[in-house]
DSSP file (Angstrom, degrees, kcal/mol; ACC not computed):
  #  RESIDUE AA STRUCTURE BP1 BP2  ACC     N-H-->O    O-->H-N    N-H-->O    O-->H-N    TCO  KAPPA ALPHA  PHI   PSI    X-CA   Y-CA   Z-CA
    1    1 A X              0   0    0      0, 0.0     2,-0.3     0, 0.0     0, 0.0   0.000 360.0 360.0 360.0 132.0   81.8  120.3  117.8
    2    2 A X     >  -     0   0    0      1,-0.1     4,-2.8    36,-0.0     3,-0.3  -0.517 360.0-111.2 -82.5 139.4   85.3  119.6  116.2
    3    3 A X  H  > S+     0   0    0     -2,-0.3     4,-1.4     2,-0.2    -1,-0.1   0.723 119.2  49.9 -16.8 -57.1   85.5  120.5  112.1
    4    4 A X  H  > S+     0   0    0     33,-0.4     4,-4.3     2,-0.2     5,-0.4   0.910 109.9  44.5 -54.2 -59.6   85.8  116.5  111.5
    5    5 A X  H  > S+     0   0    0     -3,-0.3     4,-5.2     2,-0.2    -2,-0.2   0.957 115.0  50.1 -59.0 -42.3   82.7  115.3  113.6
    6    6 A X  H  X S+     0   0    0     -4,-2.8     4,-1.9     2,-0.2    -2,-0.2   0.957 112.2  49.9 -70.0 -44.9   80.9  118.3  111.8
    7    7 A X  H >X S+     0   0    0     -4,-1.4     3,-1.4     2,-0.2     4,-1.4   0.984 112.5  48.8 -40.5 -82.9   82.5  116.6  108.0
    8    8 A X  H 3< S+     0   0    0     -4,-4.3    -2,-0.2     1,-0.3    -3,-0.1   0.852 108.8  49.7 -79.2 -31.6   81.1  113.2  109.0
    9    9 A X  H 3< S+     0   0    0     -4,-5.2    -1,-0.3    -5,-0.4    -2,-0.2   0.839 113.2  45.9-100.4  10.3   77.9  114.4  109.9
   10   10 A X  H << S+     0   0    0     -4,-1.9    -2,-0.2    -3,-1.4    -3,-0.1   0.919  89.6 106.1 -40.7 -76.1   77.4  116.5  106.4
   11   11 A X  S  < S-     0   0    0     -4,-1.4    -4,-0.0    -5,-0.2    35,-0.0   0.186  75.0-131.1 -63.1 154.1   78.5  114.0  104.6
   12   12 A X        -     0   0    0      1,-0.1    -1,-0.1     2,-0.0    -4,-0.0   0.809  29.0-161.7 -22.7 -75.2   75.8  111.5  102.1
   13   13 A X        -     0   0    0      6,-0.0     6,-0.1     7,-0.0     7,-0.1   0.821   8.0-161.4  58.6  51.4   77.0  108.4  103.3
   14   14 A X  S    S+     0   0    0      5,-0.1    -1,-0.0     2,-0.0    -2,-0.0   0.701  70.7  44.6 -15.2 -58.7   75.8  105.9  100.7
   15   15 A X  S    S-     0   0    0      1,-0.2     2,-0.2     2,-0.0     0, 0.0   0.799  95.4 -86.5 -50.8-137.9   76.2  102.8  102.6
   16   16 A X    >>  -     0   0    0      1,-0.0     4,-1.0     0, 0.0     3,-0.8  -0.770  57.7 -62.8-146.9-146.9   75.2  102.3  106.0
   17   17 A X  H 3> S+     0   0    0      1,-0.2     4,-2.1     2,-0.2     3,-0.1   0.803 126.2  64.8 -79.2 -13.2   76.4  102.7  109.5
   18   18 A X  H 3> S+     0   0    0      2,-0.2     4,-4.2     1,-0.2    -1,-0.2   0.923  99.0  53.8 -31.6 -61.9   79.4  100.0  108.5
   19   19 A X  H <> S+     0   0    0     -3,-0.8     4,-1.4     1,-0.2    -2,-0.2   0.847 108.6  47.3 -64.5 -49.7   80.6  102.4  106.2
   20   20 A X  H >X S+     0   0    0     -4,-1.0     4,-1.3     2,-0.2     3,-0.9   0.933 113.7  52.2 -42.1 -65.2   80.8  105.2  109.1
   21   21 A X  H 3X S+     0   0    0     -4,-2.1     4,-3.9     2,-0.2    -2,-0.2   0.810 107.3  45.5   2.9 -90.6   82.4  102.8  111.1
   22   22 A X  H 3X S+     0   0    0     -4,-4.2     4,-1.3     1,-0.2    -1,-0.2   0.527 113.5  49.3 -39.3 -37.8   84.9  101.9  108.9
   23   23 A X  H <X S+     0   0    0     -4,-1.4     4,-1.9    -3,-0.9     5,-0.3   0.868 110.8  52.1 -63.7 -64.5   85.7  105.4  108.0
   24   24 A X  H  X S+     0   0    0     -4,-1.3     4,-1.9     2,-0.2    -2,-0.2   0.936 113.7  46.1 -69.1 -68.0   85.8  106.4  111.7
   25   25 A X  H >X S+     0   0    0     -4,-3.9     3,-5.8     2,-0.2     4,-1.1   0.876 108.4  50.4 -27.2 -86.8   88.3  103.4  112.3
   26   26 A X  H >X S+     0   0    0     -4,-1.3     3,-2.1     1,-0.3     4,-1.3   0.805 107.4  60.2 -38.3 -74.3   90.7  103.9  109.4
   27   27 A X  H 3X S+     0   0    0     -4,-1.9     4,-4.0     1,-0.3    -1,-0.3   0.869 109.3  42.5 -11.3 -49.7   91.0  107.7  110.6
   28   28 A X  H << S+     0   0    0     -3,-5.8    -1,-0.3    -4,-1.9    -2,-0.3   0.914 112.3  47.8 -92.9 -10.5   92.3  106.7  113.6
   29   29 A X  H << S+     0   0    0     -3,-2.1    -1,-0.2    -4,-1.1    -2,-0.2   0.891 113.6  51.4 -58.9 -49.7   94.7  103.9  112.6
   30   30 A X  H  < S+     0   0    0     -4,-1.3    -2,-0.2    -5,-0.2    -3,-0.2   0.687  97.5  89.9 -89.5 -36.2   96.1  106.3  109.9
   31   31 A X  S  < S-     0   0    0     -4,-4.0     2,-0.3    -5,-0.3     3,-0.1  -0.199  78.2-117.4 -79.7-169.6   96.6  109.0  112.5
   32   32 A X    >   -     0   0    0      1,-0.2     3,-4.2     4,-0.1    -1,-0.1  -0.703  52.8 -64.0-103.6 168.0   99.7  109.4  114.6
   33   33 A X  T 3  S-     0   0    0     -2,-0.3    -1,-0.2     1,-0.2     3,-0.1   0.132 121.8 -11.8 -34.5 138.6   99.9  109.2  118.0
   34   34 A X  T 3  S+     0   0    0      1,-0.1    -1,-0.2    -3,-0.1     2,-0.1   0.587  91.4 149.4  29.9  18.8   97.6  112.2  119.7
   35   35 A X    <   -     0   0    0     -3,-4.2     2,-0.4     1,-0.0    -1,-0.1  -0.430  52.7-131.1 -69.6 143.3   97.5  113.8  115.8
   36   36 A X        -     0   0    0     -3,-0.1     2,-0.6    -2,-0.1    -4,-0.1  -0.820  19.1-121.2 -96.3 163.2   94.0  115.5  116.3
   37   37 A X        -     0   0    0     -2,-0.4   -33,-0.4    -6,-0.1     2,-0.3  -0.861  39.8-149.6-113.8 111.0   92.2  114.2  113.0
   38   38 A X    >   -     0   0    0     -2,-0.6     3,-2.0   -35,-0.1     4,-0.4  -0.729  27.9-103.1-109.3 143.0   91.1  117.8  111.1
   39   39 A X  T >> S+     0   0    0     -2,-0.3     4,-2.2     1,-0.2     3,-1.0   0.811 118.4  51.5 -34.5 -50.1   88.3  118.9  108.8
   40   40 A X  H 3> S+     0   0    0      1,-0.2     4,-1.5     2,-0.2    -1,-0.2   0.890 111.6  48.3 -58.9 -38.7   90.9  118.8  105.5
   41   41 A X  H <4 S+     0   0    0     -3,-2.0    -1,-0.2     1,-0.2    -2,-0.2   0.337 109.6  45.5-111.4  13.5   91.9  115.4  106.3
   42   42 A X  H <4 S+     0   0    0     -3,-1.0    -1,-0.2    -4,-0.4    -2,-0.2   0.425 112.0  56.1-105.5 -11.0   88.7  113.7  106.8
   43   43 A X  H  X S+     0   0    0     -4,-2.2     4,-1.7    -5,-0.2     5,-0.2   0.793 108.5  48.7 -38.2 -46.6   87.4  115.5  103.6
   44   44 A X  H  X S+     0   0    0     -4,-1.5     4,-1.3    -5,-0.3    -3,-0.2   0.829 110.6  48.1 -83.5 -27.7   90.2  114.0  101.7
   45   45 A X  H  4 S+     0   0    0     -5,-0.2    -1,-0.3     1,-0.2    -2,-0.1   0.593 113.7  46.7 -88.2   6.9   89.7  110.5  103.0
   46   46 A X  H  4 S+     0   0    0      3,-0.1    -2,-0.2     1,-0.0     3,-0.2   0.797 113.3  46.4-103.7 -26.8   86.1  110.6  102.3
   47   47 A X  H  < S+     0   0    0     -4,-1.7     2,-0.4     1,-0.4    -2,-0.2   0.973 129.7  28.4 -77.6 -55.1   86.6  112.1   98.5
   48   48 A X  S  < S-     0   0    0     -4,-1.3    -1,-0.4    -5,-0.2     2,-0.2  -0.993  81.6-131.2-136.7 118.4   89.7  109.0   98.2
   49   49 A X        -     0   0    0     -2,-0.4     2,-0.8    -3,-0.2    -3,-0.1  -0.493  22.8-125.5 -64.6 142.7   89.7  106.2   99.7
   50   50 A X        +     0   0    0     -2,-0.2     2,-0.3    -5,-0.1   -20,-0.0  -0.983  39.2 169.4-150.7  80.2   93.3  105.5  101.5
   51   51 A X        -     0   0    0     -2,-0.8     3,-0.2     5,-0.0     5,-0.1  -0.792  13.8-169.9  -5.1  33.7   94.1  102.4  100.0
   52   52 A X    >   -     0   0    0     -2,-0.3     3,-2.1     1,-0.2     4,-0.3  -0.160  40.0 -82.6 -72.6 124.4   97.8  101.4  100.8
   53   53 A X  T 3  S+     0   0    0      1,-0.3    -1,-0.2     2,-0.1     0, 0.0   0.030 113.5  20.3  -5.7  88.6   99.4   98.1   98.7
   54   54 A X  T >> S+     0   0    0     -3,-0.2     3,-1.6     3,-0.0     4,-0.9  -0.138  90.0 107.1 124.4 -37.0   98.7   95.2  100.1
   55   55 A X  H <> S+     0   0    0     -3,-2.1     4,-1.7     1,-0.3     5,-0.2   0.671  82.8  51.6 -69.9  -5.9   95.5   95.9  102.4
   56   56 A X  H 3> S+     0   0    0     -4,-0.3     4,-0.7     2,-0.2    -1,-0.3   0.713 105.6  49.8-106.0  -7.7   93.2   94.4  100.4
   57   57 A X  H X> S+     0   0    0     -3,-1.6     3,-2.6     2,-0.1     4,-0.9   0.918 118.6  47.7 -53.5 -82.5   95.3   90.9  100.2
   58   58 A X  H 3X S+     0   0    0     -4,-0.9     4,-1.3     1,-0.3    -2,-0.2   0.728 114.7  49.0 -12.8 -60.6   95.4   91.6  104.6
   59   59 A X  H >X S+     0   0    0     -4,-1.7     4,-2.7    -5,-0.3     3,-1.0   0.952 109.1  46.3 -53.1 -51.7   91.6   92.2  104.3
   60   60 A X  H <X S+     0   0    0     -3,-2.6     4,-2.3    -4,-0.7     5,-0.3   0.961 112.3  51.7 -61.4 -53.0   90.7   89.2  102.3
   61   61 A X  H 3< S+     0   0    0     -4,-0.9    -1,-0.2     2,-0.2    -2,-0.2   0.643 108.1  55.8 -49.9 -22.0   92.9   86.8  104.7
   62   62 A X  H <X S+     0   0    0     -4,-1.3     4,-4.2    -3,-1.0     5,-0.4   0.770 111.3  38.8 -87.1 -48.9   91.0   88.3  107.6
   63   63 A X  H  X S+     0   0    0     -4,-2.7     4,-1.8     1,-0.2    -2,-0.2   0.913 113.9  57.8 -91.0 -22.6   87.4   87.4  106.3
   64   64 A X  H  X S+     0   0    0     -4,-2.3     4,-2.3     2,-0.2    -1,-0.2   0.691 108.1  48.2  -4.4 -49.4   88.8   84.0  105.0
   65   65 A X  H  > S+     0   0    0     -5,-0.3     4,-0.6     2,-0.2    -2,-0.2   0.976 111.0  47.2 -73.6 -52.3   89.8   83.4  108.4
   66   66 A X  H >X>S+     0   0    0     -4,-4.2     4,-2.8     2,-0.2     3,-0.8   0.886 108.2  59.7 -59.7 -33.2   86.4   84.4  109.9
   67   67 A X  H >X5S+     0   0    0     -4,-1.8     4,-3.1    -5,-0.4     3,-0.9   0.992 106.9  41.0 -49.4 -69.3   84.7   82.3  107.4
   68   68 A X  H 3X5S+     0   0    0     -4,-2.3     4,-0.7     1,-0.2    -1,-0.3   0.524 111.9  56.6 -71.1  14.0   86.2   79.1  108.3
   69   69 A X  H <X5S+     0   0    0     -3,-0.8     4,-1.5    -4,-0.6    -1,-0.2   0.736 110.0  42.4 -88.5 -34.2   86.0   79.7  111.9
   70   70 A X  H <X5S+     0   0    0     -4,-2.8     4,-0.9    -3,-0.9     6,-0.3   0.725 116.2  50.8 -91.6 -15.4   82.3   80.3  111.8
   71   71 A X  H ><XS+     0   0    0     -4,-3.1     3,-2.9    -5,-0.5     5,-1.3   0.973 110.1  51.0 -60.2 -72.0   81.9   77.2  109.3
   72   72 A X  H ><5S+     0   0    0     -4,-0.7     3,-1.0     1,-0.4    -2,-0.2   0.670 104.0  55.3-101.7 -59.1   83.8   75.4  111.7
   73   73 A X  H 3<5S+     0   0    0     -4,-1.5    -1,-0.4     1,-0.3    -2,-0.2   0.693 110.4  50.9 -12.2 -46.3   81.4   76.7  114.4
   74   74 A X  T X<5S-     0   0    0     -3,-2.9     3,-4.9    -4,-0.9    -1,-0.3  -0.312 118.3-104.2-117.4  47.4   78.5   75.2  112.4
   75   75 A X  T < 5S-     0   0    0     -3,-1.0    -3,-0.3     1,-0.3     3,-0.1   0.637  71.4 -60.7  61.0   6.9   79.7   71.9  111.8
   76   76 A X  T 3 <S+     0   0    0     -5,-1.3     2,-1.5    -6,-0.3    -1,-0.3   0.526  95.1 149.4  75.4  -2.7   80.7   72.3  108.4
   77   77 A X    <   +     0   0    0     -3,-4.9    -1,-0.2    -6,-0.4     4,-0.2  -0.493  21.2 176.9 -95.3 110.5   77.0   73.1  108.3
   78   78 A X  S  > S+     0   0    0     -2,-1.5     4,-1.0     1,-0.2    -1,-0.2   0.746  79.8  58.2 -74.1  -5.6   77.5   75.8  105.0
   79   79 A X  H  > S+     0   0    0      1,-0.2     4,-1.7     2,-0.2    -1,-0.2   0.868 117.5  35.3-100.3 -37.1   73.7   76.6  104.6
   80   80 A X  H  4 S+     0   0    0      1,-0.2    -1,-0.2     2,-0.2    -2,-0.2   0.327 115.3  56.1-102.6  28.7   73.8   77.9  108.8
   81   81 A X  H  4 S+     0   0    0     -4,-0.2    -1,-0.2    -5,-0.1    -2,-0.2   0.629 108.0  45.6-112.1 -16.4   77.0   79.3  108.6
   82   82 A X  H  <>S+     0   0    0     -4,-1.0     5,-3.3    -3,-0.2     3,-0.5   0.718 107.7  55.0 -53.5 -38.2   76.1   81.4  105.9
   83   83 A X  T  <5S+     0   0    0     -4,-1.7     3,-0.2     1,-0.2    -1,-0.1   0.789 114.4  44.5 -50.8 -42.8   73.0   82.4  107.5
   84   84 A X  T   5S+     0   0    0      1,-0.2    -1,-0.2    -4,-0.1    -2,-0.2  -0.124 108.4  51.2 -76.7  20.4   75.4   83.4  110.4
   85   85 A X  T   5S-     0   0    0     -3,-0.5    -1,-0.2     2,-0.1    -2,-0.2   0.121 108.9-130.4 178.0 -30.0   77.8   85.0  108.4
   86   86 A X  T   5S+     0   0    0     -3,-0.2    -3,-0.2     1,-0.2     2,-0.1   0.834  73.9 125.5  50.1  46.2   74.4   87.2  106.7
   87   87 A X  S   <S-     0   0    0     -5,-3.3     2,-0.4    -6,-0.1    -1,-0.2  -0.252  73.0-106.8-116.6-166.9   76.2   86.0  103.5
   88   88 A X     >  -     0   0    0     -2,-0.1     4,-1.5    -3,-0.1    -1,-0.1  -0.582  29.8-121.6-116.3 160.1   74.5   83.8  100.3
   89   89 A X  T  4 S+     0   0    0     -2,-0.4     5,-0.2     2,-0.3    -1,-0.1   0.832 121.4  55.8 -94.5 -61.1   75.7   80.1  100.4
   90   90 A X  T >> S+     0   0    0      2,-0.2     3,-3.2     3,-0.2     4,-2.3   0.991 102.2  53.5 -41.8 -70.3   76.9   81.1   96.7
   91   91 A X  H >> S+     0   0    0      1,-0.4     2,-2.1     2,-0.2     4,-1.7   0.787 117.6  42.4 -36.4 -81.8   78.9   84.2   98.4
   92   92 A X  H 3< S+     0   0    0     -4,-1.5    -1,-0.4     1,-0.3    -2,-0.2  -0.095 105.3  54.8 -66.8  29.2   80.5   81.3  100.6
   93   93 A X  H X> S+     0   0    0     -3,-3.2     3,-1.4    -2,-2.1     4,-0.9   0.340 113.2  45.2 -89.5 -54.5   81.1   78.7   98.4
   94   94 A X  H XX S+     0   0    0     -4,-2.3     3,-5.9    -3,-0.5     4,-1.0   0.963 111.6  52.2 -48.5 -51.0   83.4   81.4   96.0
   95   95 A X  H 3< S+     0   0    0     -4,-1.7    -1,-0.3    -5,-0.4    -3,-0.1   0.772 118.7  39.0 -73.0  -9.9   85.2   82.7   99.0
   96   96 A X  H <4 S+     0   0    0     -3,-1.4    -1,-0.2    -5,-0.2    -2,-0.2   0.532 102.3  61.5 -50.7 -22.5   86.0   78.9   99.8
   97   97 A X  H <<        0   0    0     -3,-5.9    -2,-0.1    -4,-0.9    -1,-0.1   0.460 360.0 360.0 -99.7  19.4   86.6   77.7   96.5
   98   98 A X     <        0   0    0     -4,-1.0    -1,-0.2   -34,-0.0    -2,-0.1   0.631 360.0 360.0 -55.8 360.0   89.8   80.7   96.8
């Protein structure tokens, strides 16, 4: 078992398996091409979040997009695209009224 895999499966993991996920992802986006991904440097992204300038505009345009595509899906219909979406009708009216 590699140093990393042995790190992820230590660690707490407040969330849920999203949060693993997510973690797992970003790792490998962040590394370079065939970098193997090492015990130090999945400590340190788990301790501080890797955050660059700008990703969280990127991020917000992404789930914007999915929003009105599954509204769009549902008719306009907000009360079952929210349902679909496993969001509150409130959550999806703010991230509309952006």
């Amino acid at each position: 078992m590699t140093a990393a895999r042995t790190v992820l499966l230590e660690y707490d993991w407040p969330g849920n398996v999203r949060e693993l996920k997510h973690v797992v992802e970003a790792l490998v986006v962040s590394s370079r091409d065939g970098e193997m991904i090492g015990e130090s440097r999945t400590r340190d992204f788990l301790e501080k979040p890797q955050v660059r300038p700008g990703q969280t505009e990127i991020l917000d345009e992404l789930v914007d997009q999915h929003i009105r595509h599954t509204l769009d899906a549902c008719g306009s219909n907000k009360a079952k695209a929210a349902r679909r979406l496993g969001i509150s009708r409130k959550t999806l009216y703010r991230r509309l009224g952006r």
